[in-house]
BAFI-484740 format. One line per field, with one value per residue (C-alpha): residue number from 1; residue in three letters; x, y, z. Coordinates in steps of 0.1 Angstrom, whole numbers, plus 5000, padded with zeros to 4 digits. Layout:
% BAFI-484740
nr <- [NUM,...] .
rest <- [ALA,...] .
u <- [X,...] .
v <- [Y,...] .
w <- [Z,...] .
END
This chain:
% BAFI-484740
nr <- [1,2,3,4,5,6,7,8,9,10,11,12,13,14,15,16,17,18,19,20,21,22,23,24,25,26,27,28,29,30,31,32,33,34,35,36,37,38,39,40,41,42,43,44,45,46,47,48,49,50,51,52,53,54,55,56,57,58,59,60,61,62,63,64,65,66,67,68,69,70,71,72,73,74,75,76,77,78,79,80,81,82,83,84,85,86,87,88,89,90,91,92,93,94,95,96,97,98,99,100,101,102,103,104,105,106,107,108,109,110,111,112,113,114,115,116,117,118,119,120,121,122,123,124,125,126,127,128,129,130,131,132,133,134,135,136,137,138,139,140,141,142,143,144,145,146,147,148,149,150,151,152,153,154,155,156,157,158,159,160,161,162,163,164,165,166,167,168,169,170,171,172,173,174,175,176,177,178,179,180,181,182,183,184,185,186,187,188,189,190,191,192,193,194,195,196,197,198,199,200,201,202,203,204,205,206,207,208,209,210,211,212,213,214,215,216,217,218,219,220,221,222,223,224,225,226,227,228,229,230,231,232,233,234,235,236,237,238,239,240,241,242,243,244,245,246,247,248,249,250,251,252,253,254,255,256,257,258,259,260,261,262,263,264,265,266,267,268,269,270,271,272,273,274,275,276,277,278,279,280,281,282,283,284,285,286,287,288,289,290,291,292,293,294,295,296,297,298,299,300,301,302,303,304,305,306,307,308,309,310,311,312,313,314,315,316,317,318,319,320,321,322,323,324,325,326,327,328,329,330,331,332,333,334,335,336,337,338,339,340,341,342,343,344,345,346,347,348,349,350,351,352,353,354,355,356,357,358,359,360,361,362,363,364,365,366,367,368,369,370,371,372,373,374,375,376,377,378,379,380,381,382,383,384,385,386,387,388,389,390,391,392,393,394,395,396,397,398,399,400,401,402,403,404,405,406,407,408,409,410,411,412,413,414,415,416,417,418,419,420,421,422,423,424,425,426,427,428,429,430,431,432,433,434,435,436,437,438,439,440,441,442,443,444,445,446,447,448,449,450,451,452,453,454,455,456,457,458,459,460,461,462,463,464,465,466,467,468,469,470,471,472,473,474,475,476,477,478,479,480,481,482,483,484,485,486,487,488,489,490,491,492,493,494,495,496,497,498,499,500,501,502,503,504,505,506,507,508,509,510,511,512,513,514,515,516,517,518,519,520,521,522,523,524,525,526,527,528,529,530,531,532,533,534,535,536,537,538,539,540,541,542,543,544,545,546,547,548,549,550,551,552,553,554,555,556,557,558,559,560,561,562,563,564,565,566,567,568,569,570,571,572,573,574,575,576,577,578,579,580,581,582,583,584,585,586,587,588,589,590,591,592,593,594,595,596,597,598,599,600,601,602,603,604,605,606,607,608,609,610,611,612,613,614,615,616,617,618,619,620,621,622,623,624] .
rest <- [UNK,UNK,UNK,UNK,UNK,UNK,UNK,UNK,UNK,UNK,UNK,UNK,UNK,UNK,UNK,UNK,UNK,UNK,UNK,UNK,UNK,UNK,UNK,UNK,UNK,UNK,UNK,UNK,UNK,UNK,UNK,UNK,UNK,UNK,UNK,UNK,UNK,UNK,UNK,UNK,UNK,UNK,UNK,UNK,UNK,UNK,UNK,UNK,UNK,UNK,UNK,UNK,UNK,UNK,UNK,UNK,UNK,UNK,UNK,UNK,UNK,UNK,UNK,UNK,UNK,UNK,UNK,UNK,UNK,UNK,UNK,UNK,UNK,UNK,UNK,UNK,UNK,UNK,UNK,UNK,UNK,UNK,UNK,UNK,UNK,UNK,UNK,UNK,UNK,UNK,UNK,UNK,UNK,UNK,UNK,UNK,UNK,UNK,UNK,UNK,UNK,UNK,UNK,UNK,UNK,UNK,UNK,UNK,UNK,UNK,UNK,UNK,UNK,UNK,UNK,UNK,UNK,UNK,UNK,UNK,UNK,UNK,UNK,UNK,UNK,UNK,UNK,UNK,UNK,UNK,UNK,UNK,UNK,UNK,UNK,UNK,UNK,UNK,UNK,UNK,UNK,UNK,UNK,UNK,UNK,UNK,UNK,UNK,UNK,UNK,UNK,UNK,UNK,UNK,UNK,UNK,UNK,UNK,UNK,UNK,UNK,UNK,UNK,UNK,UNK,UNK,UNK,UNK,UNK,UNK,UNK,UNK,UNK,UNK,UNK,UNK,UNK,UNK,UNK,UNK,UNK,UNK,UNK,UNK,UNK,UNK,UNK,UNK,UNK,UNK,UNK,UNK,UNK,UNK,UNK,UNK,UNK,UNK,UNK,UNK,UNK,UNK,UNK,UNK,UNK,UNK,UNK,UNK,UNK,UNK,UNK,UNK,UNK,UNK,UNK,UNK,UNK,UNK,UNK,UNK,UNK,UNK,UNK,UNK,UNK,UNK,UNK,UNK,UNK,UNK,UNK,UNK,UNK,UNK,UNK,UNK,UNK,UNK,UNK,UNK,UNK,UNK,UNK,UNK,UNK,UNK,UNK,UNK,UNK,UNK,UNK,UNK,UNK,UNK,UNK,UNK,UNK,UNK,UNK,UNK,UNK,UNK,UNK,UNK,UNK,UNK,UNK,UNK,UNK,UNK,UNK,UNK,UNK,UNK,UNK,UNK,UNK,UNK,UNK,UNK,UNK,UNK,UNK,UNK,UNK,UNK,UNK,UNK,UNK,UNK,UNK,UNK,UNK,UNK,UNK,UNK,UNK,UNK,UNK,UNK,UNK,UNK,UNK,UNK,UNK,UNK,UNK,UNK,UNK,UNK,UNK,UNK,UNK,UNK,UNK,UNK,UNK,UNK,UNK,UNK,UNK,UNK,UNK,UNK,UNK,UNK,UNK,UNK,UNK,UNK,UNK,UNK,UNK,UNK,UNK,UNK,UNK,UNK,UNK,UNK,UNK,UNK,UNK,UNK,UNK,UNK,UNK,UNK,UNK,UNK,UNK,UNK,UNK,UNK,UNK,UNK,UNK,UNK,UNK,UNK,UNK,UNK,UNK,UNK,UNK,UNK,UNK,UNK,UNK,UNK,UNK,UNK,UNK,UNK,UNK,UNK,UNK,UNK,UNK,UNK,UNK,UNK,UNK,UNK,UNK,UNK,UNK,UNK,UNK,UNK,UNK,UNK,UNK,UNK,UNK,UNK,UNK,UNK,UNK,UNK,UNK,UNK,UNK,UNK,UNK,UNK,UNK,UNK,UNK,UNK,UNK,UNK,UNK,UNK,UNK,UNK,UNK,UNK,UNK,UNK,UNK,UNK,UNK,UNK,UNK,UNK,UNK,UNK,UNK,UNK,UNK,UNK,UNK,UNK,UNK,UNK,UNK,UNK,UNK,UNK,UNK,UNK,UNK,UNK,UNK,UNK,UNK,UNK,UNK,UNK,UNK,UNK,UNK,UNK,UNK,UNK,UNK,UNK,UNK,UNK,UNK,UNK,UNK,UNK,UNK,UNK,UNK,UNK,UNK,UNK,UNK,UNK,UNK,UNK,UNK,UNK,UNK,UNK,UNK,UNK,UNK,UNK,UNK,UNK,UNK,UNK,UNK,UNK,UNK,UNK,UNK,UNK,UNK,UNK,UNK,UNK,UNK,UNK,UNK,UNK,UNK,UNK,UNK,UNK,UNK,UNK,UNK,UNK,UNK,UNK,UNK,UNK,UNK,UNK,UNK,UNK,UNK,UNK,UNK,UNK,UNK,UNK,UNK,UNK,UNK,UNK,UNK,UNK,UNK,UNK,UNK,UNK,UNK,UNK,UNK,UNK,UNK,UNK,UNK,UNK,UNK,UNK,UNK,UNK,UNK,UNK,UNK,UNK,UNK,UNK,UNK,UNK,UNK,UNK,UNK,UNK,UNK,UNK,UNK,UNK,UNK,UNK,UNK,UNK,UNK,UNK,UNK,UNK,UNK,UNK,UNK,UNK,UNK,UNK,UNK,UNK,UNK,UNK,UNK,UNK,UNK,UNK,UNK,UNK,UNK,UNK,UNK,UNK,UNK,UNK,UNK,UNK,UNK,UNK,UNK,UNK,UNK,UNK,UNK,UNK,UNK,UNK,UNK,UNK,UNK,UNK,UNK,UNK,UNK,UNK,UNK,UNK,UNK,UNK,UNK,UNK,UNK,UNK,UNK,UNK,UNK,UNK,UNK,UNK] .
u <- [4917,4922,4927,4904,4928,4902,4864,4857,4862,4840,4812,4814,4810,4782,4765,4771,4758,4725,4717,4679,4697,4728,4727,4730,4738,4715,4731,4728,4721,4732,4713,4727,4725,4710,4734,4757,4792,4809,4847,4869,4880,4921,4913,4941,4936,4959,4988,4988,5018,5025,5026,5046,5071,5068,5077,5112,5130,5127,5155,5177,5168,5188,5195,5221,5191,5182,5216,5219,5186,5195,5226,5214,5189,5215,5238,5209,5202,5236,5239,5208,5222,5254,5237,5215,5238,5261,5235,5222,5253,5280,5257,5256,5286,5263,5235,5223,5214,5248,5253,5242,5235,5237,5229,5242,5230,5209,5175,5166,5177,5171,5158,5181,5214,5235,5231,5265,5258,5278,5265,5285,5279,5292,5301,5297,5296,5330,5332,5332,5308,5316,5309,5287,5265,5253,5216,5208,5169,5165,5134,5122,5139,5173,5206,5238,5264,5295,5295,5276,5250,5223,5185,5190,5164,5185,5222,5245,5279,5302,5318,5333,5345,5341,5359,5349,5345,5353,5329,5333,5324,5305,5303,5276,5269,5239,5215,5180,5154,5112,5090,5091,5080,5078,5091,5117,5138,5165,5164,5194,5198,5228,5234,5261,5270,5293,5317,5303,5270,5256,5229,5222,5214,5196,5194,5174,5185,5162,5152,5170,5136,5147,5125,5130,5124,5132,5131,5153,5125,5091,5062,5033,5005,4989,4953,4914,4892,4861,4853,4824,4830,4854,4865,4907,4926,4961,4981,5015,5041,5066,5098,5117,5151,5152,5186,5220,5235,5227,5204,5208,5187,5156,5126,5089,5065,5020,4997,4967,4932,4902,4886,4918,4930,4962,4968,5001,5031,5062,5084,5076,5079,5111,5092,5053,5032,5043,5080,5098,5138,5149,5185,5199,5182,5200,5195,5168,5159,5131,5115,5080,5062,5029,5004,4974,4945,4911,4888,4856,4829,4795,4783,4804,4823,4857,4894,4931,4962,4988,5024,5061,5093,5127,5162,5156,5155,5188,5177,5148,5158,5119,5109,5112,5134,5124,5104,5114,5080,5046,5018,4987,4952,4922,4897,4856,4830,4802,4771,4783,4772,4770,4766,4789,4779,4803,4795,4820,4810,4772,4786,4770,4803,4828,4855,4850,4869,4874,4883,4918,4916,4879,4873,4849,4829,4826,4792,4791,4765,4762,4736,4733,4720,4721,4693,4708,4718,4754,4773,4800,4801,4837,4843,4876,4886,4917,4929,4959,4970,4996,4965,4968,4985,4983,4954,4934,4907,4882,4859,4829,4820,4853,4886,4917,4944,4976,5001,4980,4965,4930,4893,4878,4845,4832,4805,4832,4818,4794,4768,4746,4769,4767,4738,4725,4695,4687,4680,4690,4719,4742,4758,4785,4810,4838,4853,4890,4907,4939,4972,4997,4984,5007,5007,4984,4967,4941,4932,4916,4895,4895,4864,4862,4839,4838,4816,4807,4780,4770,4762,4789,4817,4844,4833,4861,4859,4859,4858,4824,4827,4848,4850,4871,4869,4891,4889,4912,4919,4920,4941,4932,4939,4941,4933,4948,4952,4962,4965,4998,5004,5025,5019,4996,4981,4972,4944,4930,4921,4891,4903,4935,4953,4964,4979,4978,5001,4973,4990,4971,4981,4968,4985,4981,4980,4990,4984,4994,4964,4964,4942,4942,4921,4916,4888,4880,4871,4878,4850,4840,4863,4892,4918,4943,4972,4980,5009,5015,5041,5024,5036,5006,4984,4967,4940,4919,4888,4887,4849,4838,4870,4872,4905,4913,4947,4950,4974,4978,4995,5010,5032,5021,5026,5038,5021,5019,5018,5000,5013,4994,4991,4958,4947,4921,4910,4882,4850,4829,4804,4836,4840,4841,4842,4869,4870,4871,4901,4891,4859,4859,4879,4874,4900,4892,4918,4918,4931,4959,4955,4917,4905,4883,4874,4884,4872,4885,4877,4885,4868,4873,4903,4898,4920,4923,4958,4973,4982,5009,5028,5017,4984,4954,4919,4912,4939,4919,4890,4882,4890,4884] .
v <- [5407,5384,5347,5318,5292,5270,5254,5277,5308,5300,5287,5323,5335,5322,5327,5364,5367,5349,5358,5376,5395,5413,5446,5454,5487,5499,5504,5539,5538,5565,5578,5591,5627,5639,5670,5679,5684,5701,5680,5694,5673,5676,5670,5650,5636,5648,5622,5617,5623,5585,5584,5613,5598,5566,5583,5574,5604,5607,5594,5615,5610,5584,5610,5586,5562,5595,5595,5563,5557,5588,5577,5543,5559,5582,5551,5535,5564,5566,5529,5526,5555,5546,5511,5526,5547,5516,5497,5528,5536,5506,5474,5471,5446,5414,5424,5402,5429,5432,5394,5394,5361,5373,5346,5344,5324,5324,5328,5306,5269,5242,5209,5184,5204,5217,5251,5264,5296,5310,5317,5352,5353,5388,5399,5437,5432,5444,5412,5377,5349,5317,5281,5290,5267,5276,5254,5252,5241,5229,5222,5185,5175,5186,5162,5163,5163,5142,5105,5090,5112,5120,5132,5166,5178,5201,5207,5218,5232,5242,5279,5280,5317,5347,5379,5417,5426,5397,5380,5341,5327,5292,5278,5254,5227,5209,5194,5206,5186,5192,5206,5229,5266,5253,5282,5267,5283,5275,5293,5295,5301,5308,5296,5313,5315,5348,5350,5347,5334,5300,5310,5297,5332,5324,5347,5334,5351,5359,5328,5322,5317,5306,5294,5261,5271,5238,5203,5174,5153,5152,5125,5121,5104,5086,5066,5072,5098,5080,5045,5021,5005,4969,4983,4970,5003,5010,5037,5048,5066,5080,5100,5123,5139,5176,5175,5188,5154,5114,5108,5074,5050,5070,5053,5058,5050,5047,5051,5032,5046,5017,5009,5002,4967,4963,4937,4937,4964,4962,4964,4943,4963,4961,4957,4950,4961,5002,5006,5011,5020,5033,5028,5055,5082,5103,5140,5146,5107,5093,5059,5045,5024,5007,4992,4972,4971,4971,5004,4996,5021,5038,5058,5092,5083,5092,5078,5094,5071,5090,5090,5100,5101,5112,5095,5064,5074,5063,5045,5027,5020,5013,5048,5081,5104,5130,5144,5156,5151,5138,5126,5113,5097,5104,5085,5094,5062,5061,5043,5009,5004,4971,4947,4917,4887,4853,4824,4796,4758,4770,4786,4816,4833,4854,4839,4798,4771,4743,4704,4695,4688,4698,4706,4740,4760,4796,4811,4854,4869,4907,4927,4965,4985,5021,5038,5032,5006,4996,4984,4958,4944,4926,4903,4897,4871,4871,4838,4840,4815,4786,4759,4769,4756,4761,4737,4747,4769,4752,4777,4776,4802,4822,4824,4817,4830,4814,4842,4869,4843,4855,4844,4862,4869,4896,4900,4883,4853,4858,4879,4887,4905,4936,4952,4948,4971,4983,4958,4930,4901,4882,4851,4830,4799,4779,4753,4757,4719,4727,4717,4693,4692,4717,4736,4767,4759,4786,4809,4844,4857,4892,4902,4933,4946,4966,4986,5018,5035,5055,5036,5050,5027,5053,5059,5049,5013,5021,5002,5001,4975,4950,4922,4898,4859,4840,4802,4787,4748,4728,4702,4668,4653,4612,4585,4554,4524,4486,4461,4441,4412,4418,4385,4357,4331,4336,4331,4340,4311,4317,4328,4334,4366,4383,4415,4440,4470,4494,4518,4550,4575,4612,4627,4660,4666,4698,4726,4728,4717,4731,4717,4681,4658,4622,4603,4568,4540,4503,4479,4470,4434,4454,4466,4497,4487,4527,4525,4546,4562,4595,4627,4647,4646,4616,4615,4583,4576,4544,4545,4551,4537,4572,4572,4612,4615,4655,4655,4697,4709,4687,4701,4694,4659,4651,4622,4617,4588,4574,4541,4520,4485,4469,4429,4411,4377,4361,4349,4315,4341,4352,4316,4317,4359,4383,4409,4445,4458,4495,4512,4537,4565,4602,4636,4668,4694,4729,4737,4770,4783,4785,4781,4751,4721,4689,4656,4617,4590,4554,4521,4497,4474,4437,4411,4398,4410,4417,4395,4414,4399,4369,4360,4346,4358,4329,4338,4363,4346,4329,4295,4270] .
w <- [5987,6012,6002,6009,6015,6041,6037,6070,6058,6029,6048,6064,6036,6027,6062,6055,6022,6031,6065,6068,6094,6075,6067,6032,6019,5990,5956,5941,5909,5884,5851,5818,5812,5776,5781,5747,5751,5727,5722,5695,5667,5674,5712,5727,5764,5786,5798,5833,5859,5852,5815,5817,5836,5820,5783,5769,5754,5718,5690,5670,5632,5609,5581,5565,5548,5529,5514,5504,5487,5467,5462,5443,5424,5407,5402,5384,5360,5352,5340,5321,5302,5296,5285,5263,5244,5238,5223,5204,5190,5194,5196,5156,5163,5174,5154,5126,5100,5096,5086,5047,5026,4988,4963,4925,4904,4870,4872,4837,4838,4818,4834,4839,4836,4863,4882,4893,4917,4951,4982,5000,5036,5048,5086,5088,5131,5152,5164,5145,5140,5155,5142,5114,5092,5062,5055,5022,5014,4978,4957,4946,4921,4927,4925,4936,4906,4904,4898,4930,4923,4948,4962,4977,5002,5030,5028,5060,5051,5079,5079,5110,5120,5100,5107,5111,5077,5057,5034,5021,4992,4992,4950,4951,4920,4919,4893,4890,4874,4868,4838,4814,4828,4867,4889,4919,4946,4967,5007,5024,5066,5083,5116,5138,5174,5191,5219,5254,5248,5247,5223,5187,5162,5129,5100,5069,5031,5003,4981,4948,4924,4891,4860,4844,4807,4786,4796,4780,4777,4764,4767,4737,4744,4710,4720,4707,4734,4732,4739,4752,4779,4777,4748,4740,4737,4728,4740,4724,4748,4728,4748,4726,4737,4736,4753,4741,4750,4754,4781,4803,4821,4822,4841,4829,4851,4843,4866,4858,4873,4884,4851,4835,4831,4820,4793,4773,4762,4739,4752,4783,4817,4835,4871,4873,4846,4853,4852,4821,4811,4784,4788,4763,4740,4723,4711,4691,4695,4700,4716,4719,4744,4732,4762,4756,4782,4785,4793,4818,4834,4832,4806,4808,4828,4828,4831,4830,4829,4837,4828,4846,4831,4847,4864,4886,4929,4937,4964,4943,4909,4904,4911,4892,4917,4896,4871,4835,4816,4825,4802,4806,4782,4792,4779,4784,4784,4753,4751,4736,4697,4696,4721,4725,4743,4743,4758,4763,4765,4775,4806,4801,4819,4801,4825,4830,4844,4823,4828,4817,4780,4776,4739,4740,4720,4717,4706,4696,4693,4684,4684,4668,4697,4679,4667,4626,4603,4605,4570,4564,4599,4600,4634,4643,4671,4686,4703,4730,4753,4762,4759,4721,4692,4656,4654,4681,4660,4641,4627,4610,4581,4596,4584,4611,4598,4613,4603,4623,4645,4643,4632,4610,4598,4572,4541,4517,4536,4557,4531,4567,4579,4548,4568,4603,4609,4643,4668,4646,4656,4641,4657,4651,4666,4664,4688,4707,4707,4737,4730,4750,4785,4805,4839,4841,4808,4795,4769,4761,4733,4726,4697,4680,4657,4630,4607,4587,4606,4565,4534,4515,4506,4507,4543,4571,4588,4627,4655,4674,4698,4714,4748,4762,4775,4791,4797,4825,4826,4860,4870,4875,4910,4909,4937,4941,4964,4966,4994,4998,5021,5054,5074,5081,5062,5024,5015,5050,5074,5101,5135,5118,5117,5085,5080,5053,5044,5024,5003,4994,4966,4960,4926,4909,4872,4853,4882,4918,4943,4977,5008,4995,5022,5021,5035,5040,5072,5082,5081,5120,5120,5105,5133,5134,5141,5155,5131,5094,5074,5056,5043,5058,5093,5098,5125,5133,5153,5171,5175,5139,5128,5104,5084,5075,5059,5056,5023,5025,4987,4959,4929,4896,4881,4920,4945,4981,5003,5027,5039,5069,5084,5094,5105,5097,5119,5094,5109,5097,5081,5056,5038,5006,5005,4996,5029,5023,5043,5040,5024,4996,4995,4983,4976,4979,4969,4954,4919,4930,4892,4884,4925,4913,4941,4923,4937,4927,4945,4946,4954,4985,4986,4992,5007,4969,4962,4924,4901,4897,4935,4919,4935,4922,4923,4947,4973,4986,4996,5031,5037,5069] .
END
């Protein structure tokens, strides 16, 4: 086609194509045929002269890819064979079936005594093991033996190599303790490691299980089954030996359920109220543990204390490390037979707080509460304290007896008390006078009853009720102050100034107080002189000249200081009066034994000094 390469060939162009005048030839237009041709399915169109000569002559074959994809299969099929026979018929030489762990040992011990057994670890492989460990996991309870002796949990002994076809022999001694007729094991793993490989193989042996058939020691348990509820109980533990030799420094521990308050035990615990020693027992011997305490709870309900016995933990001397014996009292909760009510000093409280040296008085009164008549009532009171002496009971119609240090009362003489019908009371008093005033004064009353629930006078006296009270006594906390003179005129002039040193004292008595606070103010013509010497915060307010020495604790029979200057410039309205210098002042403090808030105050100091500087009563009033 020919190019357009200028605007006037276009424009003739377009003069040609839209001229009325140009001849146009007609288009002819042609129209599909409905005519079926038969084409066969294979047919190929026929290459023109051009392809033809345009076709490049065909390759020659590359047979040689044949060949050496044949070629690698057959290589491949040869070595899984050959691998598969070698681990079918010579891999047995890195396999761990052929690494045995064979314990020997006894399978009947008795606790507390040493098991001796060996461990053989045999290599049936072709090759040896390398850097093997042999893990020993042992039951609670077990011990090492020798003279540091200790708690075994997991043990790691080092092999090292073990030839084709050699077995070695690992003894192992340890000591096994737990209960008669437990059943324990030991299981035993041996870690190894072969040639050319960085791999870690396991292979775990069958457990030793062994039986332990006797223990050396054995716990009875002694108390009543049955009991109302505050009721005193005693239990006695008694350990007997059933060992061949001495035991040493065995630990029994009790474990004390809610509703059991502990009271005494002989002997005294070596740690808290729970941990016992008994430091040798031999064979055959025997030793007993008594504990007093106090059983509380609903109706049926019931309590377990529960007891341990075995060698101290090694790394706790307080606690058993492991267990020989165990024990326990169980104790159910009965309707209460008697009901006990004591009141101290009109309290109405079975626990009060008493003033120091307050003489008290206990009122009883008991009431039958069964459905039948009760014979022979006999009330015993047992007094215990440090605010008690020998003189301290003062009974009336009972009998203190000072070599069992109880008050008794019984039908001998007190002729009510033969029979109490149902429903009926009986009451009863005395009065507790406290000893020599000392730190952490109180006392306790524990009352039991007795009585024959059958009118038969060969029938058994038994106990069918007892209670408790306890009486604590608080400290006193004293307040003192004085005025002494510093400088100025004496007595005090008008318009002159006079100074004062004030001296205030807090002291407690018998107990410790905590939180002690003092309070107190300056009268309005009274100035701070912003100066004092206290042990204790002092904090003052200018405005409502508020004095508040915060004293904190003070040690029995010990006294704090508050030291302080203050000026007084008397006024014609004075004349003739004796100033006060600062008002009233009050302490507040808590007793640390019996929690009690004590008060003391003290009154306002005057500008009249003491006699005892040598002043008269006149030198403190105010002169022209």
């Amino acid at each position: 086609m020919k190019q357009i390469d200028d605007t006037d060939q276009i424009d003739d162009m377009r003069k040609r194509l839209y001229d009325r005048g140009s001849n146009v030839e007609e288009t002819v237009r042609h129209q599909l045929s409905d005519t079926k041709i038969d084409v066969a399915r294979d047919w190929v169109p026929k290459a023109t002269p051009e392809e033809d000569a345009a076709e490049e002559p065909a390759q020659p074959k590359r047979r040689y890819r044949t060949f050496f994809l044949v070629g690698s299969l057959l290589i491949f099929i040869f070595t899984a064979t050959i691998s598969g026979l070698y681990l079918m018929y010579g891999g047995s030489q890195i396999s761990s079936d052929n690494i045995q762990i064979v314990f020997d040992g006894p399978s009947v011990i008795g606790g507390g005594q040493e098991l001796a057994l060996q461990v053989a670890v045999s290599n049936q492989n072709s090759i040896p093991i390398e850097a093997a460990v042999l893990i020993l996991r042992y039951p609670s309870g077990t011990r090492s033996s020798g003279d540091m002796p200790r708690n075994l949990f997991e043990e790691r002994i080092q092999i090292d190599n073990i030839q084709p076809g050699t077995v070695r022999n690992i003894p192992i001694n340890v000591i096994i303790f737990g209960e008669e007729n437990t059943e324990k094991q030991i299981e035993a793993t041996i870690e190894y490691r072969v040639d050319g490989s960085n791999g870690v193989f396991y292979k775990d042996a069958q457990a030793l299980a062994f039986r332990i058939n006797s223990s050396p020691l054995a716990l009875r348990i002694d108390t009543i089954e049955k009991v109302a509820s505050g009721q005193l109980v005693d239990i006695t533990m008694t350990a007997v030996s059933n060992a061949p030799t001495t035991l040493t420094d065995v630990l029994i521990t009790a474990s004390y359920p809610n509703g059991f308050t502990y009271e005494s035990s002989s002997p005294v615990p070596i740690f808290g109220q729970n941990v016992w020693r008994i430091d040798e027992l031999k064979p055959n011997g025997s030793q007993s543990i008594t504990i007093r305490g106090i059983v509380s709870g609903q109706t049926e309900e019931t309590l377990r204390v529960n007891f341990t016995a075995g060698p101290a933990n090694p790394d706790n001397q307080f606690l058993v490390g492991a267990t020989l014996a165990e024990g326990w009292a169980d104790y159910m909760i009965e309707r209460p037979f008697i009901d006990i009510a004591i009141d101290i000093q009109g309290r109405g409280s079975t626990n009060v707080v008493l003033a120091e040296g307050e003489i008290s008085t206990v009122d009883i009164d008991i009431t039958n509460t069964l459905d039948e008549t009760v014979y022979d009532m006999v009330v015993e009171v047992v007094p215990k304290g440090n605010a008690l002496n020998e003189d301290s009971i003062r009974s009336l119609g009972g009998f203190f007896d000072s070599n069992t240090e109880t008050v008794r009362w019984e039908p001998s003489n007190n002729s009510s008390f033969s029979e109490i019908l149902p429903g009926s009371s009986r009451s009863l008093s005395f009065s507790v006078v406290p000893g020599s005033v000392r730190t952490t004064a109180s006392y306790d009353l524990v009352v039991n009853v007795y009585a024959r629930r059958v009118a038969e006078s060969s029938a058994q006296e038994t106990l069918i009720g007892t209670t408790k009270a306890e009486a604590k006594y608080s400290s006193n906390i004293t307040l003192g102050s004085q005025a002494s003179l510093q400088a100025g005129p004496v007595p005090p002039q008008v318009g002159q100034i006079t100074t004062y040193t004030m001296t205030v004292v807090a002291e407690a008595g018998a107990n410790d107080v905590t939180g002690g606070v003092v309070e107190t103010s300056l009268p309005v013509y009274v100035n701070w002189l912003n100066e004092y010497d206290a042990q204790g915060e002092v904090v003052y307010n200018s405005v409502s000249k508020q004095l508040r020495w915060v004293v904190g604790d003070i040690s029995s029979g010990q006294r704090k200081e508050l030291v302080f200057p203050v000026s007084i410039q008397p006024s014609i309205s004075q004349v003739r009066s004796s100033p006060v210098l600062i008002n009233g002042q009050t302490l507040r403090a808590n007793d640390r034994f019996t929690s009690a808030l004590l008060q003391d105050s003290a009154t306002a100091v005057t500008t009249r000094l003491s006699s005892e500087q040598g002043y008269s009563e006149s030198d403190g009033e105010v002169i022209r």
